[in-house]
MDAnalysis code that builds the backbone (N, CA, C; Angstrom):
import MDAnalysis as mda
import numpy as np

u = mda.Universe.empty(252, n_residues=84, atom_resindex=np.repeat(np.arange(84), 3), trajectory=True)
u.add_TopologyAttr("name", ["N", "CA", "C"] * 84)
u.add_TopologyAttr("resid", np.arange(1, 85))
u.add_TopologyAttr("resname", ["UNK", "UNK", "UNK", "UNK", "UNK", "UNK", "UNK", "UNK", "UNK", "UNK", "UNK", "UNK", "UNK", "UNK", "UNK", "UNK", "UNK", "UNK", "UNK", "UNK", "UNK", "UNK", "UNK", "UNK", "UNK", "UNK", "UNK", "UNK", "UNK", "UNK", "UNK", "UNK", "UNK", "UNK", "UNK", "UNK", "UNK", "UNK", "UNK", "UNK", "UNK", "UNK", "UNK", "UNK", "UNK", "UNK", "UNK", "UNK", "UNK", "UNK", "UNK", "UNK", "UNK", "UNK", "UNK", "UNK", "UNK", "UNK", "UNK", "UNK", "UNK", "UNK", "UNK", "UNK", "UNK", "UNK", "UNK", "UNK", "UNK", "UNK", "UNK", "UNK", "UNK", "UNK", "UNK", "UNK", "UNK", "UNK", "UNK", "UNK", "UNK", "UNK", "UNK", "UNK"])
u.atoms.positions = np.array([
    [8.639, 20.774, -5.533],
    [7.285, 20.270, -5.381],
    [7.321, 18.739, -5.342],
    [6.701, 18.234, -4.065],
    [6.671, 16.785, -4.115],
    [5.298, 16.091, -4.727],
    [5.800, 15.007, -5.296],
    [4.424, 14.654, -6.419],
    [4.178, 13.389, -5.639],
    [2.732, 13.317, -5.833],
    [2.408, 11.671, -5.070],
    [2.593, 11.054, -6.052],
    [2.955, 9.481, -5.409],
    [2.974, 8.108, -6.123],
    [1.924, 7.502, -6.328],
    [1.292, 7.525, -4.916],
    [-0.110, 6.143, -4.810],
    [-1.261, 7.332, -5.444],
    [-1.466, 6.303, -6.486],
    [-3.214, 6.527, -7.034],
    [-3.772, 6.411, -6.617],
    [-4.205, 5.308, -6.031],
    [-5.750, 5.121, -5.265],
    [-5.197, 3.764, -4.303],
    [-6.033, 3.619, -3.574],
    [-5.827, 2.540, -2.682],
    [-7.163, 1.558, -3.521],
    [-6.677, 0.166, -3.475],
    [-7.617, -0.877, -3.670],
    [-8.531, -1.306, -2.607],
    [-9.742, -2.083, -2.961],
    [-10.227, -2.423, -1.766],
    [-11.504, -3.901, -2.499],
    [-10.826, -4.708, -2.431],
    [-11.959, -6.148, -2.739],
    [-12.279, -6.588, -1.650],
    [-12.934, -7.918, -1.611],
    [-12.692, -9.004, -0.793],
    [-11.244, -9.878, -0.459],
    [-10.630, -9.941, -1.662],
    [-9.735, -10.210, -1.317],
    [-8.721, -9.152, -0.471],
    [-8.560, -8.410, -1.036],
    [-7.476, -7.502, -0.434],
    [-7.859, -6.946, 1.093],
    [-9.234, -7.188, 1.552],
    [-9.768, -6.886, 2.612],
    [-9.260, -8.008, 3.716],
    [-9.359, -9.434, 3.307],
    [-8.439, -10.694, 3.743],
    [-7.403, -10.211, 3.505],
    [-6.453, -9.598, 2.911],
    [-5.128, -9.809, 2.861],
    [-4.673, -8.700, 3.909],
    [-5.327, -7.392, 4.145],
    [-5.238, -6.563, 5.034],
    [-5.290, -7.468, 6.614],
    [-6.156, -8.483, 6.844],
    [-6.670, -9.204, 8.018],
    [-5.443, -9.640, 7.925],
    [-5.242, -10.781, 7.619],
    [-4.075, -11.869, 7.741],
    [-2.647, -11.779, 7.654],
    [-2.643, -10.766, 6.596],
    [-0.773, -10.817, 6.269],
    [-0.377, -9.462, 6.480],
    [-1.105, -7.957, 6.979],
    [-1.141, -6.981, 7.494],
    [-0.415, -5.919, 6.456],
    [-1.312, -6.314, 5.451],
    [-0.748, -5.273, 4.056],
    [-1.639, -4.373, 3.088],
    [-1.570, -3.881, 2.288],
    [-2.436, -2.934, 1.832],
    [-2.266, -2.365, 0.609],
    [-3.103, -2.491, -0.624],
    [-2.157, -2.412, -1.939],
    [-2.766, -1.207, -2.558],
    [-1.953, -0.704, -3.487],
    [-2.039, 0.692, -4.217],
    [-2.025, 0.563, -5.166],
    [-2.655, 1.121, -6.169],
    [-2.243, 1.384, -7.285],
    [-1.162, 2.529, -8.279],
    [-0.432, 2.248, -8.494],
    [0.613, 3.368, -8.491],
    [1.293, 3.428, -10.455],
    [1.868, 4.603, -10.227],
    [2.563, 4.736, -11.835],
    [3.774, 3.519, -11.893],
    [3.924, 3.397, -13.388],
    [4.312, 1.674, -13.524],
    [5.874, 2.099, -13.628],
    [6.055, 3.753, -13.851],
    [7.900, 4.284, -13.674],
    [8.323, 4.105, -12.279],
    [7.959, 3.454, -11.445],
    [8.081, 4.125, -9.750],
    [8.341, 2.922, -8.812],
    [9.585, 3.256, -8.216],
    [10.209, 2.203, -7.930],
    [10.101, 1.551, -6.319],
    [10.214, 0.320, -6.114],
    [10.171, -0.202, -4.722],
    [10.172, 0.711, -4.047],
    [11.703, 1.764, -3.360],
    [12.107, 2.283, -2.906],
    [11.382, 3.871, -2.549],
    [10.665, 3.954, -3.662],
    [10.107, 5.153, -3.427],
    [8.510, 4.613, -2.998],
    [8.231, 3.853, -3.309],
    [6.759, 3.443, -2.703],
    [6.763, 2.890, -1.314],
    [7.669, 2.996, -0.999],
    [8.218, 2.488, 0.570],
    [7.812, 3.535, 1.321],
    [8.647, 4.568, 0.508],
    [9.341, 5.883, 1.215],
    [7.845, 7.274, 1.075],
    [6.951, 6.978, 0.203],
    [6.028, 7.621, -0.160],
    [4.950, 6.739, 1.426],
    [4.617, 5.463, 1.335],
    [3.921, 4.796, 2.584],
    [3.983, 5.912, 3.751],
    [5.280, 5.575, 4.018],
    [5.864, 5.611, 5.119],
    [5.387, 7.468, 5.560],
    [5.990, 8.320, 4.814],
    [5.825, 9.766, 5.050],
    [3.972, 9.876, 5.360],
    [3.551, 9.650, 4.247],
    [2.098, 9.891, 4.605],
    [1.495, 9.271, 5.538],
    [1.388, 8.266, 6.146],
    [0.835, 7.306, 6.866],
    [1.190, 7.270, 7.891],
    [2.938, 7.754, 8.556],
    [3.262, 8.071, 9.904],
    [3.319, 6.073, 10.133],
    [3.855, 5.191, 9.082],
    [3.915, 4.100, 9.630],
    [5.440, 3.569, 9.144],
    [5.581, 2.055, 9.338],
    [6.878, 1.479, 8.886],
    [6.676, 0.056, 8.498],
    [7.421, 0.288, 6.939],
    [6.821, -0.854, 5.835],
    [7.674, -1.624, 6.067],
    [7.486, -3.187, 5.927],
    [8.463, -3.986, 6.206],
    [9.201, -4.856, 4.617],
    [8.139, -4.708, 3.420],
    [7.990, -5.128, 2.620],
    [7.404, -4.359, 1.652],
    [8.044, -4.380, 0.297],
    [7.063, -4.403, -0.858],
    [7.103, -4.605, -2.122],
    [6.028, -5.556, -2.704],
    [5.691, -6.539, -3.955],
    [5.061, -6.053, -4.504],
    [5.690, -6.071, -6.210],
    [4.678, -4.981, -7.159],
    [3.848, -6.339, -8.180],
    [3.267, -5.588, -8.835],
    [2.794, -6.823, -9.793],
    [1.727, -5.772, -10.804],
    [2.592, -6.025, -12.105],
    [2.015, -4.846, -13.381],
    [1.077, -5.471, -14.305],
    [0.259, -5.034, -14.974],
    [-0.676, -5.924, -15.586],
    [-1.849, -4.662, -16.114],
    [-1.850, -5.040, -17.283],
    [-2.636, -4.017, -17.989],
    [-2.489, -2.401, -17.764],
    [-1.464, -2.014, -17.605],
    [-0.891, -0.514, -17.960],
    [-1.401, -0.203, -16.648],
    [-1.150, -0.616, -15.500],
    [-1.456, -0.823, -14.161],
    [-0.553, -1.384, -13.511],
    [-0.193, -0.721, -12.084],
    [0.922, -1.378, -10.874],
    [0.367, -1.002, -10.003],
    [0.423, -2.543, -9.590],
    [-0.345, -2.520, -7.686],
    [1.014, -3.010, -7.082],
    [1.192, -2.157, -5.589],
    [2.025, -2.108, -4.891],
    [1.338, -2.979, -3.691],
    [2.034, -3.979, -3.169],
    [1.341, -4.324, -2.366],
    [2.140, -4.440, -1.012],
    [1.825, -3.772, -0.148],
    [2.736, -3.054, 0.667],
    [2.565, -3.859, 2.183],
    [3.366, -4.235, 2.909],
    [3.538, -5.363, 3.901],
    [3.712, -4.337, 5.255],
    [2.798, -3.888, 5.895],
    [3.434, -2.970, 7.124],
    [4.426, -4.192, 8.488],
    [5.063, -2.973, 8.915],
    [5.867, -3.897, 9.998],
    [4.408, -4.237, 11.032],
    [4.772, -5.304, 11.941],
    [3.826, -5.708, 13.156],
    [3.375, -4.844, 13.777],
    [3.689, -4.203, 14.019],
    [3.573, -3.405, 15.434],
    [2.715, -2.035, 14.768],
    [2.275, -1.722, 13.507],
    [1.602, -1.315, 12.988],
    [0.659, -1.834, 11.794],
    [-0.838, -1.916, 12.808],
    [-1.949, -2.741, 12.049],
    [-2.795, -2.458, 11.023],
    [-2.590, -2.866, 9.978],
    [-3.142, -2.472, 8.474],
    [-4.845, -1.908, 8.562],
    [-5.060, -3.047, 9.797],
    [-6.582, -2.939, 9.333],
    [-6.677, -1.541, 10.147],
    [-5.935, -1.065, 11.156],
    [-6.270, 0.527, 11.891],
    [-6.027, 1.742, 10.678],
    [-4.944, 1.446, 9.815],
    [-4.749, 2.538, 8.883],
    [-5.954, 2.434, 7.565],
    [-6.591, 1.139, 7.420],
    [-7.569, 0.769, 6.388],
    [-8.858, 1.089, 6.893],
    [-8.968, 1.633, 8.346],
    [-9.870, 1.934, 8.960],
    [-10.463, 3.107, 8.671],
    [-8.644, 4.169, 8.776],
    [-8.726, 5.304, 9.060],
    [-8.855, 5.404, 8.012],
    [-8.592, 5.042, 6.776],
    [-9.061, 5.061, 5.080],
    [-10.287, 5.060, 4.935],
    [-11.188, 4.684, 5.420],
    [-12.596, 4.188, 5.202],
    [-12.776, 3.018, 4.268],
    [-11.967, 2.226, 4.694],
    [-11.921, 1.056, 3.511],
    [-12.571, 0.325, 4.483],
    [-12.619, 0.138, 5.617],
    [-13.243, -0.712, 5.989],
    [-14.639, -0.193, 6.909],
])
């Protein structure tokens, strides 16, 4: 049985700019769970390819903040999220 990683997807103002500009998209995820698998978790569900990814933990909380390659546009998959 495969278990998901990503909790929830975020969605501010900021992170709505950061989707625009630097073509990334952050999660909130369990704080045991490593680069490699939050790559690899993106990637399967989303049908995309990550180029990058920066965690940052803070209050019994990890946001993944996930860098898609170019040629696949954050704001089309944040679309298809209804985040935007």
């Amino acid at each position: 049985m495969k278990t998901i990683i990503l909790e929830k997807i975020k969605s501010t103002e900021k992170i709505v700019k950061q989707i625009e500009v630097d073509n990334s998209l952050v999660f909130v995820v369990d704080r045991a769970i490593s680069k490699p698998e939050i790559k690899a978790e993106v990637e399967s569900l989303f049908d995309v390819k990550v180029e990058k990814v920066r965690t940052h933990t803070m209050k019994n909380k990890k946001l993944a903040y996930v860098k898609l390659k170019s040629e696949y546009p954050a704001v089309d998959l944040a679309t298809k999220l209804g985040m935007m």
